[in-house]
MARPALO-941100 format. One line per 3 residues: number of its first residue (from 1); their letters; for each residue x, y, z of N, C-alpha, C, O, CB. Coordinates in steps of 0.02 Angstrom, whole numbers, plus 50000, padded with zeros to 5 digits. Each point is the difference from the previous one (the first is absolute). Glycine has a CB too. Example, Ala and Ser with C-alpha at 12.3 -4.5 7.8 and 13.67 -1.06 7.14 Angstrom:
2
1	as	50660,49716,50390,49955,50059,50000,50045,50060,50000,50052,49999,50033,49853,49942,50029  50077,50112,49902,50042,50059,50003,49961,50055,50037,50025,50055,50008,50034,49913,49884
//
This chain:
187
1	xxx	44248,51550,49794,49980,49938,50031,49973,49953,49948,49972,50019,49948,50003,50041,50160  50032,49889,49906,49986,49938,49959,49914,49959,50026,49984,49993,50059,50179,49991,49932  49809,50002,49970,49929,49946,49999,50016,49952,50002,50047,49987,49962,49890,50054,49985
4	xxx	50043,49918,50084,50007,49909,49986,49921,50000,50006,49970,50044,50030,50160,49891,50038  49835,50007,49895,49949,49969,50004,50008,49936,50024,50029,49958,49966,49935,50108,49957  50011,49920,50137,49998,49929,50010,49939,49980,50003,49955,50033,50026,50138,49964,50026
7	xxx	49899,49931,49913,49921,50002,50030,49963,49969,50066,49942,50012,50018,50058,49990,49868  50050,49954,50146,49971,49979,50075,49972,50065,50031,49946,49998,50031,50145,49903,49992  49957,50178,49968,50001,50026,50068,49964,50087,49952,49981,50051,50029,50158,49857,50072
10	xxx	49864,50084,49855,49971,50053,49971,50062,50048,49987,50047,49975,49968,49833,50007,50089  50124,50090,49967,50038,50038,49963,50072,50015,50056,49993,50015,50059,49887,50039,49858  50164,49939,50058,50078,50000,50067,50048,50050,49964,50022,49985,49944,49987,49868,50104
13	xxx	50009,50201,49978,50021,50053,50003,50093,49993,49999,50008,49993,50061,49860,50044,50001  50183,49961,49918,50068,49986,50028,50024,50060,50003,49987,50040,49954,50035,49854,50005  50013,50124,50090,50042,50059,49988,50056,50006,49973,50043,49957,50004,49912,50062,50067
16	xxx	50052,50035,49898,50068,49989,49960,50073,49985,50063,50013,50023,50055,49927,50077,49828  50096,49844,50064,50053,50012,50041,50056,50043,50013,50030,50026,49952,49933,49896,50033  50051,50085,50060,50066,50054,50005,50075,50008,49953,50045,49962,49982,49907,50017,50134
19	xxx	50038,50070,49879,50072,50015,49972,50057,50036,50005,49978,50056,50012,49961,49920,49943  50112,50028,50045,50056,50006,50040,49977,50101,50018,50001,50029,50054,50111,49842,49874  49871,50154,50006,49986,50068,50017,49930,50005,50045,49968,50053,50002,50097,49983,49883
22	xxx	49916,49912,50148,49942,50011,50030,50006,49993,50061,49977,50035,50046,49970,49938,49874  50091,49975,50082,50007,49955,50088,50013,50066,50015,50012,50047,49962,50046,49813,50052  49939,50136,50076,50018,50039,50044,50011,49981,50071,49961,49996,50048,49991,50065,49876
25	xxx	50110,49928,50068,50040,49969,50069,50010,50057,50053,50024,50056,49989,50048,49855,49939  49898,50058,50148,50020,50050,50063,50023,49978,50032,49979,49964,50046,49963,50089,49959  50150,49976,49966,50053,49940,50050,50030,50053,50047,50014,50055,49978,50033,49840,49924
28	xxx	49958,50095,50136,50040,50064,50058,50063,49963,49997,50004,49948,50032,49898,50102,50070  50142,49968,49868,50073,49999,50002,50057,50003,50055,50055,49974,50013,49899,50067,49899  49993,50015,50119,50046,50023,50059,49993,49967,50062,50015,50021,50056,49982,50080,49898
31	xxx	49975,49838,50028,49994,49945,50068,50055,49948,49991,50027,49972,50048,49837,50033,49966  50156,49982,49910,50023,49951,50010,50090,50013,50002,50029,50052,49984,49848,49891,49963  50147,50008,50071,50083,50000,50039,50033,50021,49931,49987,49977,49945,50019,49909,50161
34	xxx	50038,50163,49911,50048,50025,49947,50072,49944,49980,50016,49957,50041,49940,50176,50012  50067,49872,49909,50058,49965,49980,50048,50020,50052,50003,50059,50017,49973,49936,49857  50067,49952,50156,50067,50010,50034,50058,50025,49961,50015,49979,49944,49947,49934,50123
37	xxx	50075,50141,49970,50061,50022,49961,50038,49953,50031,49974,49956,50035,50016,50169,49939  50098,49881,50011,50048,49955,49977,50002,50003,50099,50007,49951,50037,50068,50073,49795  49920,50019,50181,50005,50024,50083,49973,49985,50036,50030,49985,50051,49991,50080,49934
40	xxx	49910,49930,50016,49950,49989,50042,49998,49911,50003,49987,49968,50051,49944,50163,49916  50082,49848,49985,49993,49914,49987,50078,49978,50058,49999,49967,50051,49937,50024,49773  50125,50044,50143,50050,50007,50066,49998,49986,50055,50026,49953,50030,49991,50106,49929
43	xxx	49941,49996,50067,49957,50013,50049,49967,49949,50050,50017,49986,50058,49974,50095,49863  49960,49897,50043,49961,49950,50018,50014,49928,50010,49981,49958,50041,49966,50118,49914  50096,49924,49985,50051,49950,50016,50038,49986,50057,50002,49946,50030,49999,50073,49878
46	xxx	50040,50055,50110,50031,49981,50039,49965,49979,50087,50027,49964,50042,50055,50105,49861  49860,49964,50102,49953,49993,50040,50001,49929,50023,50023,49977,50053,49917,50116,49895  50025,49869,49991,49984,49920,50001,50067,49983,50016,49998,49980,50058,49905,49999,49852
49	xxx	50157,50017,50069,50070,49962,50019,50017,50034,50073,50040,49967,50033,50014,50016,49829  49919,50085,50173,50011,50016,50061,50055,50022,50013,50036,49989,50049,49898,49949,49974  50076,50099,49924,50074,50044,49993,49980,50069,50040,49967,50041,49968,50080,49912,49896
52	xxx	49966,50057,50183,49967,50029,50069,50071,50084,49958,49981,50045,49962,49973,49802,50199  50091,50147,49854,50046,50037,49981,49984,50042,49925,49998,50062,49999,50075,49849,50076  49917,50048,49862,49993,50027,49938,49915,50047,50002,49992,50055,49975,50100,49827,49965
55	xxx	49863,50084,50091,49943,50016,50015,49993,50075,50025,49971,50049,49978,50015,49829,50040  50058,50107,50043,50009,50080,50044,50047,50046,49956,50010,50058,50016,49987,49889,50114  50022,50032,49832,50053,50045,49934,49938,50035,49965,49986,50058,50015,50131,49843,49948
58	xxx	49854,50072,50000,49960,49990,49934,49922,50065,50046,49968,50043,49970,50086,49770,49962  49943,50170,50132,49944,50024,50024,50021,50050,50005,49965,50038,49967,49984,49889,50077  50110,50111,49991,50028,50058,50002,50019,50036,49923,50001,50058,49979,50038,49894,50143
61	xxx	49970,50007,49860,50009,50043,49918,49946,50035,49967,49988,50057,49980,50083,49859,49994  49894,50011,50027,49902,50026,49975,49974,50053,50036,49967,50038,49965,49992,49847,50018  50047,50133,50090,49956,50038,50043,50054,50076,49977,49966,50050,49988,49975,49840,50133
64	xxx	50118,50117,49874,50037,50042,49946,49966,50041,49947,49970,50054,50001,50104,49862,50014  49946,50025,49924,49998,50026,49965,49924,49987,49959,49981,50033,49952,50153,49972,50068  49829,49937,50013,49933,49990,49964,50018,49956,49946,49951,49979,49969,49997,50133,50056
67	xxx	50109,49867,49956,50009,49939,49944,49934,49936,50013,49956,49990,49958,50202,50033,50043  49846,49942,50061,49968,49955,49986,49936,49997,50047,49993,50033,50052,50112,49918,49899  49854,50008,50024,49934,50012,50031,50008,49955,50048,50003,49941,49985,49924,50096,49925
70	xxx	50078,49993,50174,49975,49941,50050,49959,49949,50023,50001,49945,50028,50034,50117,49978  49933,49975,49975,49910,49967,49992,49994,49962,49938,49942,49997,49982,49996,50106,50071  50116,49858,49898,49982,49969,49941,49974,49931,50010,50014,49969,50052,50067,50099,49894
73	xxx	49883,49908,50008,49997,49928,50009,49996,49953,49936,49979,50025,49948,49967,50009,50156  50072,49908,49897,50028,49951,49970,49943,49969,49958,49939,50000,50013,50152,49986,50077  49941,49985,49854,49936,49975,49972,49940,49958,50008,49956,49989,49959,50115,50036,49999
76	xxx	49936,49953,50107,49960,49982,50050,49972,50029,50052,49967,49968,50041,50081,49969,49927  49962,50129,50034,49949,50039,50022,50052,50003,50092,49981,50031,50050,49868,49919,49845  50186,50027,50103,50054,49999,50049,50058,50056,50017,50054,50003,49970,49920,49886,49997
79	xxx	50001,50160,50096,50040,50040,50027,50065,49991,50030,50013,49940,50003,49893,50091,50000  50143,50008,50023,50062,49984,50038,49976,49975,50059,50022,49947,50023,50050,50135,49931  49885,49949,50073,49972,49989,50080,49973,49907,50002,50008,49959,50046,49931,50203,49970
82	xxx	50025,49827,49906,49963,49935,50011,50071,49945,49978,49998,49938,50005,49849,50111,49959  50193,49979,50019,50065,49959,49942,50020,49978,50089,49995,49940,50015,50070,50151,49823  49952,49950,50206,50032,50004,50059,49979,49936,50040,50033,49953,50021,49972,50176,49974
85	xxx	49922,49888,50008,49961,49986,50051,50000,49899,49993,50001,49955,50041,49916,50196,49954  50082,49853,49925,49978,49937,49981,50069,49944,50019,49999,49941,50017,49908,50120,49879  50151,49988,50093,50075,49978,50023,50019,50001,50077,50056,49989,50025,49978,50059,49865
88	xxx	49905,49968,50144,50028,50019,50066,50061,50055,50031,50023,50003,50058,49936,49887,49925  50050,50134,49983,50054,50060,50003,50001,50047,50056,50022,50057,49990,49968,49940,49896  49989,49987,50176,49994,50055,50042,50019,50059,49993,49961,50047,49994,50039,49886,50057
91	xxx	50079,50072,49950,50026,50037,49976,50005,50054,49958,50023,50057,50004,49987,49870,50033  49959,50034,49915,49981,50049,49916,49935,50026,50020,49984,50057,49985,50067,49863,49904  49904,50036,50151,49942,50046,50011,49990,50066,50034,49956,50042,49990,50017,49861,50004
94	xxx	50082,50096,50050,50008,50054,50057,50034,50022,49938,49954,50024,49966,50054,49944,50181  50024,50035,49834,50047,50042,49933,49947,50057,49964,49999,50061,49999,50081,49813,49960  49875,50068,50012,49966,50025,49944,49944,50070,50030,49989,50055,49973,50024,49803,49962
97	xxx	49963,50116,50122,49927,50027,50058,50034,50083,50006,49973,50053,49986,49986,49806,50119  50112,50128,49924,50036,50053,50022,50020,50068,49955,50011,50060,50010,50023,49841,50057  49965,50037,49858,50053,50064,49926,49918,50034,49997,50000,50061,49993,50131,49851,49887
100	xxx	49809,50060,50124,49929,50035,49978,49954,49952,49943,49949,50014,49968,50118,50116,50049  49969,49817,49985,49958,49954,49949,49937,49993,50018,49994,49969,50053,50094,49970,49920  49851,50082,49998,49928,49970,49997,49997,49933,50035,50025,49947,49981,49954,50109,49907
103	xxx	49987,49955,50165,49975,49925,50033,49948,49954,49971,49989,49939,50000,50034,50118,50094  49943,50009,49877,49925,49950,49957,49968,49958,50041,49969,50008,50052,50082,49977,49842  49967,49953,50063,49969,49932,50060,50042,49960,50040,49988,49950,50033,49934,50029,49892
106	xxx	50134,50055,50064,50051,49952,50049,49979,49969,50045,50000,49938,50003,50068,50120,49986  49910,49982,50054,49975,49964,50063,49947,49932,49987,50002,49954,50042,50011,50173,50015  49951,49869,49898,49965,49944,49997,50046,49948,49971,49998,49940,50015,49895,50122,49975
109	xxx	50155,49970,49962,50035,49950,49980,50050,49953,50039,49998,49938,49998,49979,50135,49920  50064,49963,50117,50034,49986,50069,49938,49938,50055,50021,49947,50023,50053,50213,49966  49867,49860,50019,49965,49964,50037,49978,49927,49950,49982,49948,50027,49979,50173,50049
112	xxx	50046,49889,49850,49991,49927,49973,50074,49964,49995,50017,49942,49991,49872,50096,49934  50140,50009,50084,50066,49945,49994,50006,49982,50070,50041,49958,50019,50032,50093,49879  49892,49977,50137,50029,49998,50076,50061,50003,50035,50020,49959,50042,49906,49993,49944
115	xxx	50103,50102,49993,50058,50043,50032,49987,50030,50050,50007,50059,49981,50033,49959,49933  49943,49984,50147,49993,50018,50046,50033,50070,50017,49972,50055,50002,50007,49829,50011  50099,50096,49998,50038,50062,49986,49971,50076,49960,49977,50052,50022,50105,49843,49977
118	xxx	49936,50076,49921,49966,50037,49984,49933,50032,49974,49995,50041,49955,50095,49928,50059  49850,50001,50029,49939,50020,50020,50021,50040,50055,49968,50052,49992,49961,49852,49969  50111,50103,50094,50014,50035,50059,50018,50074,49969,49956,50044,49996,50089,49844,50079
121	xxx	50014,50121,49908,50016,50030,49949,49956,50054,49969,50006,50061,50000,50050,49842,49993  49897,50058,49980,49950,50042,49933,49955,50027,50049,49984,50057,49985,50013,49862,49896  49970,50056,50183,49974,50043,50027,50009,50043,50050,49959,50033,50031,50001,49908,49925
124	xxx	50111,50055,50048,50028,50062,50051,49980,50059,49931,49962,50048,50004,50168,49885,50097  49899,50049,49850,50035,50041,49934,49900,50043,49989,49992,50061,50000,50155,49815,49915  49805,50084,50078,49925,50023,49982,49961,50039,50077,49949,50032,50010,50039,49845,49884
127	xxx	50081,50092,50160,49937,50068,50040,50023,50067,50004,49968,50048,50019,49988,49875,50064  50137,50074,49887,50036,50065,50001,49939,50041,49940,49962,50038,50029,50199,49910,49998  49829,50047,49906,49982,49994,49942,49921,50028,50004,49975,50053,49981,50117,49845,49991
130	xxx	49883,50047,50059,49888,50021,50007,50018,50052,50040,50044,50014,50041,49859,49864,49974  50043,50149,49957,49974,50068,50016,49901,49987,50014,49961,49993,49952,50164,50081,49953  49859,49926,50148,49916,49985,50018,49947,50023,49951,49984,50059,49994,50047,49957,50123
133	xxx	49953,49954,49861,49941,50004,49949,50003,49990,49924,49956,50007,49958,50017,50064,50123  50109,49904,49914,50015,49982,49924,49992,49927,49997,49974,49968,50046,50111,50128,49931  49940,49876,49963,49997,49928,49978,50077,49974,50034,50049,50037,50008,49866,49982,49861
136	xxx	50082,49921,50146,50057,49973,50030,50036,49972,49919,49969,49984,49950,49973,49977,50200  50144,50040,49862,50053,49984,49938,49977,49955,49934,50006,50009,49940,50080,49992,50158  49870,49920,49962,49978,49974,49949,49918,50004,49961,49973,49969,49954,50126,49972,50104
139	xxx	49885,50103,49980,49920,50033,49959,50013,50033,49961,49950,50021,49971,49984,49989,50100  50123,50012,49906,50003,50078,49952,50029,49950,49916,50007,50026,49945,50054,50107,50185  49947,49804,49885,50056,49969,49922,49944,49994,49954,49949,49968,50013,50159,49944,50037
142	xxx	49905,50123,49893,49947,49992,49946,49985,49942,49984,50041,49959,49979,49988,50125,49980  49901,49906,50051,49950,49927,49978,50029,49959,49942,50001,49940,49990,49887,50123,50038  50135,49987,49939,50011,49950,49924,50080,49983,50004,50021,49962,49957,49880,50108,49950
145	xxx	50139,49953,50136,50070,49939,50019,49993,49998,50071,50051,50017,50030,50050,50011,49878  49847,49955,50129,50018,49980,50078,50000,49919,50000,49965,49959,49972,49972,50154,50090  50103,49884,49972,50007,49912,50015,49953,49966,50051,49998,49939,50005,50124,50076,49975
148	xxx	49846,50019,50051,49974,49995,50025,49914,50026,50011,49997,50059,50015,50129,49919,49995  49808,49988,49984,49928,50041,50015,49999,50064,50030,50049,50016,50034,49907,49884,49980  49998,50138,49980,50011,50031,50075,49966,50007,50044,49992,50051,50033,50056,49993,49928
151	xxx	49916,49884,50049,49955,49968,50041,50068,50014,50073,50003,50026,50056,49899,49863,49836  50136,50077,50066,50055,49953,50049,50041,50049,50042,50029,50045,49971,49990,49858,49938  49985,50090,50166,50054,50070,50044,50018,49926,50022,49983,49943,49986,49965,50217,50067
154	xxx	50111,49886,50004,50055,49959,50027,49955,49941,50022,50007,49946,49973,50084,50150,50068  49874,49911,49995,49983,49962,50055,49966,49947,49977,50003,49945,50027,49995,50142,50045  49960,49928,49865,49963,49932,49984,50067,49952,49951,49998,49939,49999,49849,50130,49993
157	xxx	50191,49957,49983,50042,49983,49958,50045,49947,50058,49998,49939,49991,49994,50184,49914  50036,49898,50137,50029,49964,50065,49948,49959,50019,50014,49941,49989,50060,50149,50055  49879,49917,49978,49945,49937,50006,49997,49946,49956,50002,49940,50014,49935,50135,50024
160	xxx	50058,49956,49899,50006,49963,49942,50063,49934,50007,49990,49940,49992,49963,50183,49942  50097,49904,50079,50079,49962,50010,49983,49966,50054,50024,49944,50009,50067,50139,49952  49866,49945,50083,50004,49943,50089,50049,50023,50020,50025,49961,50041,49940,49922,49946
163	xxx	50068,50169,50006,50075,50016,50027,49989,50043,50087,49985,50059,49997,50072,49964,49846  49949,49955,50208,49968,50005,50037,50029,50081,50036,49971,50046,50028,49998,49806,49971  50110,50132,49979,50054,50051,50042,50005,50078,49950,50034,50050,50011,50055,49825,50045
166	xxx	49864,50110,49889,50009,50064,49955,49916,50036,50012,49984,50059,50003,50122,49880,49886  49840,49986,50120,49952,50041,50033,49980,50044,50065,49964,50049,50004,50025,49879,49929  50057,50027,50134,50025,50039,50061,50044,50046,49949,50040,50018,50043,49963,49888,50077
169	xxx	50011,50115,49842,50056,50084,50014,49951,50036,49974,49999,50058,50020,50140,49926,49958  49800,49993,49962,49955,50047,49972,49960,50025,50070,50002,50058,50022,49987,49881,49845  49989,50026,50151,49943,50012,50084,50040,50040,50042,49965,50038,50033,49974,49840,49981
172	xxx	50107,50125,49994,50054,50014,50045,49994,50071,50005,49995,50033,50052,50082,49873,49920  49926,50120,49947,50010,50073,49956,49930,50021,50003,49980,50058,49995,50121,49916,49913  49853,49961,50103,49927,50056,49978,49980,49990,49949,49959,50040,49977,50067,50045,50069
175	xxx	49998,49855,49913,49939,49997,49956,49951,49956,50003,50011,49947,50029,50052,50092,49913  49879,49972,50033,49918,49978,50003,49975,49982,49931,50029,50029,49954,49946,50052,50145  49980,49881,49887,49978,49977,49950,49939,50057,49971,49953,50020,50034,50087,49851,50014
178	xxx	49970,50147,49895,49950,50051,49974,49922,49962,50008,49990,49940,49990,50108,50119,49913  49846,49996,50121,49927,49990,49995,49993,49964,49949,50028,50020,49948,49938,50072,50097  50000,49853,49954,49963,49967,49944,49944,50029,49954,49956,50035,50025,50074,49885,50046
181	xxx	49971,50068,49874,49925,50057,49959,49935,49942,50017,49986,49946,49975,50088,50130,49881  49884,49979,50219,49944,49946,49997,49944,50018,49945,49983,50056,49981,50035,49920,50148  49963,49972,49854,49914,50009,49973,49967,49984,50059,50007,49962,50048,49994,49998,49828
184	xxx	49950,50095,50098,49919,49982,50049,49942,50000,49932,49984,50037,49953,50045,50050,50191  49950,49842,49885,49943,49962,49956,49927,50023,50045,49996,49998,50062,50092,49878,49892  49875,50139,50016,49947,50017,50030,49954,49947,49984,50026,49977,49949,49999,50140,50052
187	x	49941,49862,50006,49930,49920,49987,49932,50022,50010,49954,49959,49994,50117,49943,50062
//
């Protein structure tokens, strides 16, 4: 360690600075999105253009032989299910829900684009799926790529939009707004 004398402040201490054999980085690797193979980008592609046919090829191959990852996402942090959803693809969505693709947050996503359809869809697909006392599809997407808080469930998210006919189908199904965290102030 190094001395400085100053004299306004008396005696100031610096720490040495770091050096490359010193730093010590705690990066978890295994959070962040892997590189797309030549296949999976294919894939996803073909998703977004709504190649309903090549899609159902490519899904049956992967669930095969394991070549490509279903669950991949784009360098935007963008799944097949959200590529779909954002295209309106009914079709591909029922496609994708059916081959076993991860729903994640679909369902919220579907409710900001306001696809109705497929919000209908995603929650037939999440009450086959929940099991009582677990986390619902979109509580479980890891914090550090969810697109969403996880303040946010269907229902406030549809409130959010004013979308009146996606909040009648949430109520419809039963859902309720989570307890608020009260404080009690005592005086």
């Amino acid at each position: 360690m190094e001395e400085k004398k100053n004299s306004s402040v008396g005696l100031q201490i610096e720490a040495p600075s770091p050096t490359p054999d010193r730093m010590n980085f705690d990066i978890d690797l295994g959070n962040l999105p892997k590189p797309l193979t030549i296949e999976e980008k294919k894939y996803l592609l073909a998703v977004e253009r709504g190649d309903v046919a090549n899609v159902r090829r490519m899904l049956q191959k992967a669930l095969r032989t394991k070549s490509v990852n279903i669950n991949c996402v784009d360098s935007l942090g963008r799944g097949a299910l959200t590529l779909a959803i954002d295209g309106e693809n009914l079709e591909m969505v029922e496609l994708l829900v059916i081959m076993g693709v991860e729903t994640k947050d679909a369902l919220l996503e579907a409710i900001n684009q306001e696809f109705v359809e497929a919000v209908e869809l995603l929650l037939e697909h999440e009450e086959l799926i929940h099991k009582d006392g677990e986390l619902y599809s979109w509580q479980k997407v890891d914090i550090n790529t969810a697109q969403y808080s996880r303040e946010i469930t269907p229902l406030i998210l549809a409130a959010h939009k004013n979308n009146y006919e996606i909040i009648k189908l949430l109520l419809d199904r039963g859902a309720t707004l989570p307890q608020p965290h009260l404080s009690i102030q005592i005086i």
